[in-house]
Each structure stands twice: as structure tokens, then as C-alpha cells.
PASEBA-1860 file (N, C-alpha, C; in nm, 3 decimals):
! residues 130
1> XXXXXXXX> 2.545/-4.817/22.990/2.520/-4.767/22.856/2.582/-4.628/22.846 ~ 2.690/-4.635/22.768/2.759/-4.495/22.756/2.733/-4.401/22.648 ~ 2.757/-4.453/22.546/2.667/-4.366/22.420/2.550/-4.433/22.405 ~ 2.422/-4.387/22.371/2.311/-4.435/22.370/2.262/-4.399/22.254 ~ 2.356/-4.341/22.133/2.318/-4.326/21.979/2.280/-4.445/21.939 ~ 2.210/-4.477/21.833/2.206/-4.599/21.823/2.162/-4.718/21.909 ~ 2.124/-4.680/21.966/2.117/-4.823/22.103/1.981/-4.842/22.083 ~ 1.947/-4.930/22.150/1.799/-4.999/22.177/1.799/-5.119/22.286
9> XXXXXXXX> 1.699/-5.064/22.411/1.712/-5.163/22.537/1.522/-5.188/22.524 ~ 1.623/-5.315/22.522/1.459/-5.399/22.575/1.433/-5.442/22.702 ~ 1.326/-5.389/22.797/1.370/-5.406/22.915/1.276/-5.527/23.014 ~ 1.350/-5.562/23.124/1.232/-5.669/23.190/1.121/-5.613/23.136 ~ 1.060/-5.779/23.064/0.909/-5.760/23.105/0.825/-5.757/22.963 ~ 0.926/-5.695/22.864/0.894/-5.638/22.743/0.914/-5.774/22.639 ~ 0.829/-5.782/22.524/0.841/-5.861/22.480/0.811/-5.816/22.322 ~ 0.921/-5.846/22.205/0.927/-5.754/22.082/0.948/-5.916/21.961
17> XXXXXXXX> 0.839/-5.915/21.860/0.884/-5.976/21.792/0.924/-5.938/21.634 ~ 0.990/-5.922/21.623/1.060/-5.866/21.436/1.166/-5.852/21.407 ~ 1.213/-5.832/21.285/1.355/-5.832/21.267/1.435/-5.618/21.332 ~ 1.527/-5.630/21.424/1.603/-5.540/21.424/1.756/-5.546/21.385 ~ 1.748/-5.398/21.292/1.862/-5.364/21.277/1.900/-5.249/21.340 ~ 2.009/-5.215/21.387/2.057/-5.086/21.451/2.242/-5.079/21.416 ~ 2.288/-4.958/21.428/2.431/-4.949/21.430/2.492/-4.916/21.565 ~ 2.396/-4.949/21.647/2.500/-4.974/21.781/2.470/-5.074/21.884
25> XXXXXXXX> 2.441/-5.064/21.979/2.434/-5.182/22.073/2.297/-5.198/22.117 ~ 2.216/-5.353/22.129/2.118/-5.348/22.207/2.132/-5.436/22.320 ~ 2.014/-5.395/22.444/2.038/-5.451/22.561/1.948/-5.504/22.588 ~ 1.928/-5.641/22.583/1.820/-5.748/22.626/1.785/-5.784/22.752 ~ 1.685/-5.687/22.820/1.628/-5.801/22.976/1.512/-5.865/22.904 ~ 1.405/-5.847/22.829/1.265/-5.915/22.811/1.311/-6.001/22.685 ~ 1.246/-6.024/22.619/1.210/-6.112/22.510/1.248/-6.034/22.389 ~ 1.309/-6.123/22.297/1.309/-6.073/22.147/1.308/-6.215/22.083
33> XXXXXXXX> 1.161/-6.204/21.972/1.211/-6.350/21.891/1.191/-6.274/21.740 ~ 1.354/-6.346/21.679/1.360/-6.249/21.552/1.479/-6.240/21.482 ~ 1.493/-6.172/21.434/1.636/-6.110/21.358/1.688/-5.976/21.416 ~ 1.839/-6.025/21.469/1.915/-5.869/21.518/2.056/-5.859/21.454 ~ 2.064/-5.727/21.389/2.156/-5.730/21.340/2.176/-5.617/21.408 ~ 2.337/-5.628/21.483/2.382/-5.478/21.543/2.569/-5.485/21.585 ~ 2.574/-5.404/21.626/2.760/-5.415/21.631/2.749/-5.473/21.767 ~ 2.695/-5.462/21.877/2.686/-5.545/21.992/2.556/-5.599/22.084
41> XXXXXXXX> 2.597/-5.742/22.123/2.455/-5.751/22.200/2.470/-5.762/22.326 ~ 2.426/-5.711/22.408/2.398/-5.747/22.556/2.302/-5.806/22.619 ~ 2.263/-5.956/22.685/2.160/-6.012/22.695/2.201/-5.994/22.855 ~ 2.093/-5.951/22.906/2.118/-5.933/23.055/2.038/-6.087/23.113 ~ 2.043/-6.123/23.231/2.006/-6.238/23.303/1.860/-6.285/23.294 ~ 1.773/-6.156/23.270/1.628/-6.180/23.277/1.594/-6.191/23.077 ~ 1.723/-6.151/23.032/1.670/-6.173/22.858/1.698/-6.301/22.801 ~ 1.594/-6.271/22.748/1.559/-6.410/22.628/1.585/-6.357/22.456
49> XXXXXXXX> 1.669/-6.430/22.407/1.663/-6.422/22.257/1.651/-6.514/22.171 ~ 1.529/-6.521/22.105/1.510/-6.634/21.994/1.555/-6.573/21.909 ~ 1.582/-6.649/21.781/1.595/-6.576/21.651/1.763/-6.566/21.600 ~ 1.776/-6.562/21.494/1.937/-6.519/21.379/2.007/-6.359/21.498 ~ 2.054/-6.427/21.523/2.201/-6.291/21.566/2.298/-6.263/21.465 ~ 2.321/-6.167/21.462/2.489/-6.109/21.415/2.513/-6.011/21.427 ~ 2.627/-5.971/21.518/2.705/-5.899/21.578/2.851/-5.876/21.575 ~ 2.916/-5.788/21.607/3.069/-5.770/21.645/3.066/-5.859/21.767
57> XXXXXXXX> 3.011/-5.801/21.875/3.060/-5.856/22.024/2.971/-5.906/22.095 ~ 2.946/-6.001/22.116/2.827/-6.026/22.215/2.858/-6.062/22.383 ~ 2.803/-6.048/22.438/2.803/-6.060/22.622/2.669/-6.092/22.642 ~ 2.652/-6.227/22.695/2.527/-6.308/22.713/2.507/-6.364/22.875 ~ 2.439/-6.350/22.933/2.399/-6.336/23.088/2.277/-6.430/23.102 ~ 2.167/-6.426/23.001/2.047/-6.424/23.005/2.074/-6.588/22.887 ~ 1.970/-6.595/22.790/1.927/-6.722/22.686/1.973/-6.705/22.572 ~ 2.006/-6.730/22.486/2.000/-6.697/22.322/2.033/-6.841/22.253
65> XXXXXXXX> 1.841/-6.868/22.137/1.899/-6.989/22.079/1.840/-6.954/21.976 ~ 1.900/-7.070/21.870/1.903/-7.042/21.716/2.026/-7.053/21.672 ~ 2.063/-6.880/21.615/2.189/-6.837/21.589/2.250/-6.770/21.607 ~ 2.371/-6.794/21.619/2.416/-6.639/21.651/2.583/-6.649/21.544 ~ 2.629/-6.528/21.504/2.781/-6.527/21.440/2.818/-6.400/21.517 ~ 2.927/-6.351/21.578/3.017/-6.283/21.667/3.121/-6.237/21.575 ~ 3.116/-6.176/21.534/3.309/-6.121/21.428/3.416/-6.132/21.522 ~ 3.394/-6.057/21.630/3.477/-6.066/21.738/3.462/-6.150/21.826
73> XXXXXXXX> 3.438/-6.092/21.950/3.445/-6.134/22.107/3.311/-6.188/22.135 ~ 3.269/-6.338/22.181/3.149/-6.433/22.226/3.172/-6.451/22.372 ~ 3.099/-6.370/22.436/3.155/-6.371/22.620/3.011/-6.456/22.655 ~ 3.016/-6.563/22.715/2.907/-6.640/22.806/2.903/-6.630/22.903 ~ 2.880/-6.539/22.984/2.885/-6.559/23.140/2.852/-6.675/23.215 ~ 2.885/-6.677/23.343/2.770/-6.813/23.428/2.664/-6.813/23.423 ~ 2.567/-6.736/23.425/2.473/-6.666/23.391/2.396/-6.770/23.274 ~ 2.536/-6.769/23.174/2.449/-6.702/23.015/2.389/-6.895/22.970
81> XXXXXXXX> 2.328/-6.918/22.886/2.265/-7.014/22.805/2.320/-7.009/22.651 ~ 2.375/-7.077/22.590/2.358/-7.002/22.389/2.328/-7.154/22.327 ~ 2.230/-7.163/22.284/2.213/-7.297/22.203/2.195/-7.304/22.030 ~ 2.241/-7.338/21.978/2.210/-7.355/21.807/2.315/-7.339/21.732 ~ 2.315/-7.280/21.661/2.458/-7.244/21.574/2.523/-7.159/21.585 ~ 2.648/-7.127/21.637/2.724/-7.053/21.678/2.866/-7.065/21.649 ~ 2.891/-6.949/21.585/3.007/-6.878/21.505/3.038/-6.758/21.578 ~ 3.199/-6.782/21.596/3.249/-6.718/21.652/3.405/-6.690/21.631
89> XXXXXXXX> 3.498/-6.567/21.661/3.612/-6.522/21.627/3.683/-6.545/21.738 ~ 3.611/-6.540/21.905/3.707/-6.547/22.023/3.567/-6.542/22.078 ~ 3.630/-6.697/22.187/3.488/-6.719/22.267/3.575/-6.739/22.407 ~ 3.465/-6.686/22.547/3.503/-6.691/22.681/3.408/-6.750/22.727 ~ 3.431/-6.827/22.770/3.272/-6.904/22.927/3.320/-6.903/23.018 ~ 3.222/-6.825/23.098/3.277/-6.833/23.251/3.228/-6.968/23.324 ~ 3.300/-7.026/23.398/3.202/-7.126/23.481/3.081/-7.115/23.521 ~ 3.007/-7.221/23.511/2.843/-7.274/23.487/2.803/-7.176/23.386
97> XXXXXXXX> 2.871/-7.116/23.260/2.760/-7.062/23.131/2.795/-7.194/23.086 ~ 2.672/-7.184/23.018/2.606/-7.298/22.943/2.612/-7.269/22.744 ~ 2.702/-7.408/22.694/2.710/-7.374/22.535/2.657/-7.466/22.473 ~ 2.558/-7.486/22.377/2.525/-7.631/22.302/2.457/-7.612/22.201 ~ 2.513/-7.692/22.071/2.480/-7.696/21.934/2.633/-7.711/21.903 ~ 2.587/-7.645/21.694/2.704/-7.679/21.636/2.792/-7.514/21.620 ~ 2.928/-7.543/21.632/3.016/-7.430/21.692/3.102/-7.440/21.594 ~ 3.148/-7.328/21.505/3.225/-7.279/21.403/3.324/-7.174/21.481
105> XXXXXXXX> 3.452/-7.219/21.497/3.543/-7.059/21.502/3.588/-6.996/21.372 ~ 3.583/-6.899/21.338/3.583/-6.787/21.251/3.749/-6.765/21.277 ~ 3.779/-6.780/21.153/3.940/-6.703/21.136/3.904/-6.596/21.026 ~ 4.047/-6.533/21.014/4.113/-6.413/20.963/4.076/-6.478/20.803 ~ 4.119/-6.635/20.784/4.166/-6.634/20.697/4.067/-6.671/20.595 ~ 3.927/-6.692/20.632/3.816/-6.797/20.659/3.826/-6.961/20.635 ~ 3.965/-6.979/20.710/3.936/-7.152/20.759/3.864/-7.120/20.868 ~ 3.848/-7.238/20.900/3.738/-7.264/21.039/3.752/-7.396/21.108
113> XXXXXXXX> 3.727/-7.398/21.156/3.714/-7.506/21.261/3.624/-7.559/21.297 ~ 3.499/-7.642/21.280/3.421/-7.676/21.318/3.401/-7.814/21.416 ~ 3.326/-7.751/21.529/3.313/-7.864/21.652/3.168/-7.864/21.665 ~ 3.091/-8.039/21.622/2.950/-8.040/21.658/2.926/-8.097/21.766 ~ 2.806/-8.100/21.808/2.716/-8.152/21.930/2.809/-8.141/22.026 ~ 2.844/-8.010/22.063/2.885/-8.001/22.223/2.826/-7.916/22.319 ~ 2.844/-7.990/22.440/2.761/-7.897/22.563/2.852/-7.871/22.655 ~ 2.879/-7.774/22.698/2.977/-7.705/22.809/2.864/-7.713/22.880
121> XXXXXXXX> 2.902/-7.748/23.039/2.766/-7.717/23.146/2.900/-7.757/23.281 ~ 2.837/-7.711/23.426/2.933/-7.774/23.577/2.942/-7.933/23.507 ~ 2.826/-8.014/23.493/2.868/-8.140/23.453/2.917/-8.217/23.394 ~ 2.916/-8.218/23.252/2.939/-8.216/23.110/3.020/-8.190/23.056 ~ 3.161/-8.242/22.933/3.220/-8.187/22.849/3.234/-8.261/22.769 ~ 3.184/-8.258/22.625/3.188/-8.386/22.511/3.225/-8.249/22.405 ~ 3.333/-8.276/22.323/3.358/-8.244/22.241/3.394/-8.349/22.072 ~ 3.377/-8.314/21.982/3.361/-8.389/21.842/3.450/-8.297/21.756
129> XX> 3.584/-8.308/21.690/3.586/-8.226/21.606/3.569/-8.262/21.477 ~ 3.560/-8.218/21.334/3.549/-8.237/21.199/3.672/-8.217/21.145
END
């Protein structure tokens, strides 16, 4: 955490339910079920996120289901989990992160692309496009 204006860390252990907004980054180890609206999210390995996301950049380690929309950059680590609706501008999974629900890529132009019921997992790859 380099600038810490704006920021908000939720840390192991902690558990917050309501809608947040902030203008800079928050960092998830405990629980959030809710609404986050912020320019970046960081879900570390021990965080859990229920609830509507939207963000610039997200980096996910930890759970996040529901929703989420990314303007930018959707990084899944091996680590990470993301289930529900998910919109995104540029998505990365590292081997064994885990992706499933329905998946919108986000253009410039707002076409899109939409791919439902897929699960990225070590086992698994079913893709559907529209």
C-alpha cells in the first residue's frame, strides 16, 4: 500500500456489511457483503466479497461473487475464485484461478462480447458464445 489517501483495508478476521464508496483502493483479507465502489480492489487470499463491485482494476487472490465490472484490468490469480456477473475490459487468470457465471468483455466502443455459463478451473473448460 503506497498511498494510503483514500484507501480502506479490511483486514483478516474483520467482517463489514454496507455499501462502500471510496476514491482509491481497498484491500480485502475479512469479509465484505455489499456494495463497493472504488478505483481498485484488492482481495487478498483470506478475503471474501459478496455483493455489486465496480472498479478500474481489480486483483483477486481471495472469493468475489455476485458482481463485479472492471473498466480496466480483471487479474485472477491461482489463488482467486470470481463467480456471477462479470464485466470486464482485459482479463488475466493465472493457473488454478477459478472463473464462473456470465462474462461480458467491455470495449472502447461499447460492443461486447458476451460468453455465458463458463467455468475456468485445473479441470474444466466449457465455453458458449452469443
Amino acid at each position: 500500500m503506497e498511498d494510503k489517501k483514500g484507501c480502506l483495508l479490511i483486514g483478516e478476521g474483520v467482517s463489514l456489511n454496507g455499501n462502500i464508496t471510496l476514491p482509491g483502493t481497498i484491500y480485502v483479507y475479512g469479509h465484505v457483503s455489499g456494495e463497493i465502489v472504488a478505483n481498485e480492489i484488492h482481495i487478498g487470499e483470506s478475503g471474501n466479497v459478496s455483493g455489486n463491485v465496480t472498479v478500474t482494476i481489480a486483483d483477486i487472490k481471495g472469493k468475489l461473487a455476485n458482481s463485479i465490472r472492471v473498466e480496466q484490468t480483471l487479474s485472477i490469480r491461482s489463488t482467486g475464485e470470481v463467480s456471477g456477473t462479470i464485466k470486464y475490459q482485459s482479463l488475466e487468470i493465472e493457473h488454478g484461478g477459478v472463473i464462473d457465471g456470465e462474462i461480458e468483455k467491455l470495449s472502447l466502443n461499447n460492443d461486447s462480447t458476451v460468453i455465458t455459463k463458463i467455468q475456468i478451473s485445473d479441470s474444466e473448460e466449457t465455453d458458449h458464445k452469443e
